[in-house]
N, C-alpha and C positions, 0 to 999 in steps of 0.2 A: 865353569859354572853351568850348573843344570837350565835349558831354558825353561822358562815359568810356562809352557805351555804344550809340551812335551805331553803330559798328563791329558788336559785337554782332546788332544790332537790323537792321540793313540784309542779315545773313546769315540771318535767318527767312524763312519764307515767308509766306504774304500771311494763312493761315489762323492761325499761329502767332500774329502779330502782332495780328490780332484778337481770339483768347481772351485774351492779355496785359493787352489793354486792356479786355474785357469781365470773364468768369466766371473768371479769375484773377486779377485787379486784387491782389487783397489777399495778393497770393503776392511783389511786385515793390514793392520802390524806388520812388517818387515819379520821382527820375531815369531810372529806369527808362524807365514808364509814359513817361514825356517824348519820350523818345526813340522807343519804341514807335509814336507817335500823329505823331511827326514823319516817319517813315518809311511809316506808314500814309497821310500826307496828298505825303508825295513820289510814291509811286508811283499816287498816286490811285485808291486801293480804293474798288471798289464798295460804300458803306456797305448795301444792300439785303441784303446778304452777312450783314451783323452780329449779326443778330436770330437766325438759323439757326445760325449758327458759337457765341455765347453759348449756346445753347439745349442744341446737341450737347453743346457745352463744360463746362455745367453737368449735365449729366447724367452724363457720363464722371468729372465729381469726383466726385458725390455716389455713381455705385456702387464704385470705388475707395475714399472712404470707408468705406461700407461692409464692402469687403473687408477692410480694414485694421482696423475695428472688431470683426470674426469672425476673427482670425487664433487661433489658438489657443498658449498658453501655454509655454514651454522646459518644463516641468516635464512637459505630454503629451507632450511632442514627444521629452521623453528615454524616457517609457513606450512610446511607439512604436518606439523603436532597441531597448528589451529584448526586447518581443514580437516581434517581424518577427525578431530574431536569432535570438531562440527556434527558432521556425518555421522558418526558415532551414536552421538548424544542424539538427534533425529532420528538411525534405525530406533534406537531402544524406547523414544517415546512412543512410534509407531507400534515396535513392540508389546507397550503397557496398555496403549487403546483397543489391538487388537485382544490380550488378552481378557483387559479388562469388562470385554462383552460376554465372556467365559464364565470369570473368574472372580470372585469377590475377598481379595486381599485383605479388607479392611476386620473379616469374619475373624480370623487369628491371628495376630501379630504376629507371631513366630515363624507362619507357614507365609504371611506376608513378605518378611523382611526377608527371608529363607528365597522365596521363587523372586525376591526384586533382587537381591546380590546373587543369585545365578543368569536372572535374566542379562544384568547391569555385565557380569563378565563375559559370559554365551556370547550375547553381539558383539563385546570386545575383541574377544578372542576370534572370533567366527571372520568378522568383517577385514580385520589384519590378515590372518591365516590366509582366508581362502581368496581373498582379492592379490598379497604376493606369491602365493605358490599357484595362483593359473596364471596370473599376470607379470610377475614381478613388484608390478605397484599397487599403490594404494590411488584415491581418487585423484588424492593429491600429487601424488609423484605421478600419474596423467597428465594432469593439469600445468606441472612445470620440466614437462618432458626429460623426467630421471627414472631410473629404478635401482632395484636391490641385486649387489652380484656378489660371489663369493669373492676374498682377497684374487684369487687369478684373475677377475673379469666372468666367469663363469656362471652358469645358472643354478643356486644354491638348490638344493634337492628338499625335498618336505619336511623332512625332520629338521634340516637349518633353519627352516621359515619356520616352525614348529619352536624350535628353539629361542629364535629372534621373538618368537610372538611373548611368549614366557616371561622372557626377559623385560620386555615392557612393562609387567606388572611389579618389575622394583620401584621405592618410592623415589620420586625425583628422577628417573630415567628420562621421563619427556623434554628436561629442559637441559638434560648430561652434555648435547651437542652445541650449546649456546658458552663450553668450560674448553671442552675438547672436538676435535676435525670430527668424532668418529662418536655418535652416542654409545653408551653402556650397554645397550643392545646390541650394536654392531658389534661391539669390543667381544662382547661375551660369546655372542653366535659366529665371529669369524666372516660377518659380510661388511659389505660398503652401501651406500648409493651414490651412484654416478649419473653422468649424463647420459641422456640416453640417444645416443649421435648413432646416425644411418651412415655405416661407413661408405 
């Protein structure tokens, strides 16, 4: 009987196939593994490879692990949606006084409502953005000493944060983390927040 995973296993690559059967053994199926090792001896992989490939393999678990071990709690992560709103909600008033000495909104609705929902997203967008991609956090993730890292533990590069920002703007994303470990933003951008421990 054909193993069910034969198929599978013949569409990895040579590197895949070898952490399967080394530093993630205990992650797979027996059948699995079978398969894995059948396809590893079809294409005749350089076993000299193994030692290196386990090696990396087992180090990408264990700080992964770790990420996963420091993620921080739904319970900060809903104090983080207050304070940042706080803060938020504060830049954009300051925002409306400052323009308001300018600008007389009231003159056309249109071009009112037009500069108060670009004002309203600008500081949204702007105050997230640029507070985690020079910081990683926000006031609030200062304040309960965590921040934002890619799945590795790593420092998410600008278009993540760019992304993560974005994604904020789905409805009910603020409260996604109060359902699940990991808000809808996080899900969708590919980051975490963890603690942020001085090793």
């Amino acid at each position: 009987m054909e193993n069910e995973f034969e198929k599978v296993m013949s569409e990895r690559t040579d590197e895949e196939l070898i952490k399967i059967v080394t530093a993630e053994r205990t992650s797979y199926n027996p059948t699995a593994i079978e398969a894995a090792e059948a396809e590893i001896e079809k294409l005749n992989i350089d076993k000299s490879e193994f030692e290196k490939i386990k090696e990396r393999a087992t180090v990408e678990i264990e700080q992964k692990q770790k990420v996963d071990s420091n993620v921080v709690s739904s319970g900060i992560r809903f104090l983080h949606y207050i304070i940042d709103f706080i803060i938020a909600y504060l830049l954009i008033l300051v925002i409306f006084i400052i323009l308001g000495l300018f600008i007389n909104p009231t003159s056309n609705s249109f071009v009112g409502g037009l500069l108060t929902l670009i004002t309203v997203l600008g500081t949204f967008f702007a105050y997230y953005a640029v507070m985690e991609i020079k910081f990683q956090k926000t006031v609030a993730k200062f304040i309960t000493k965590t921040k934002v890292v890619r799945l590795d533990g790593s420092k998410p590069n600008d278009s993540e944060i760019i992304a993560r920002t974005i994604c904020r703007l789905i409805p009910f994303d603020g409260i996604s983390y109060l359902f699940v470990k990991n808000g809808l933003h996080d899900y969708l951008s590919k980051t975490k927040v963890v603690k942020d421990r001085v090793e």
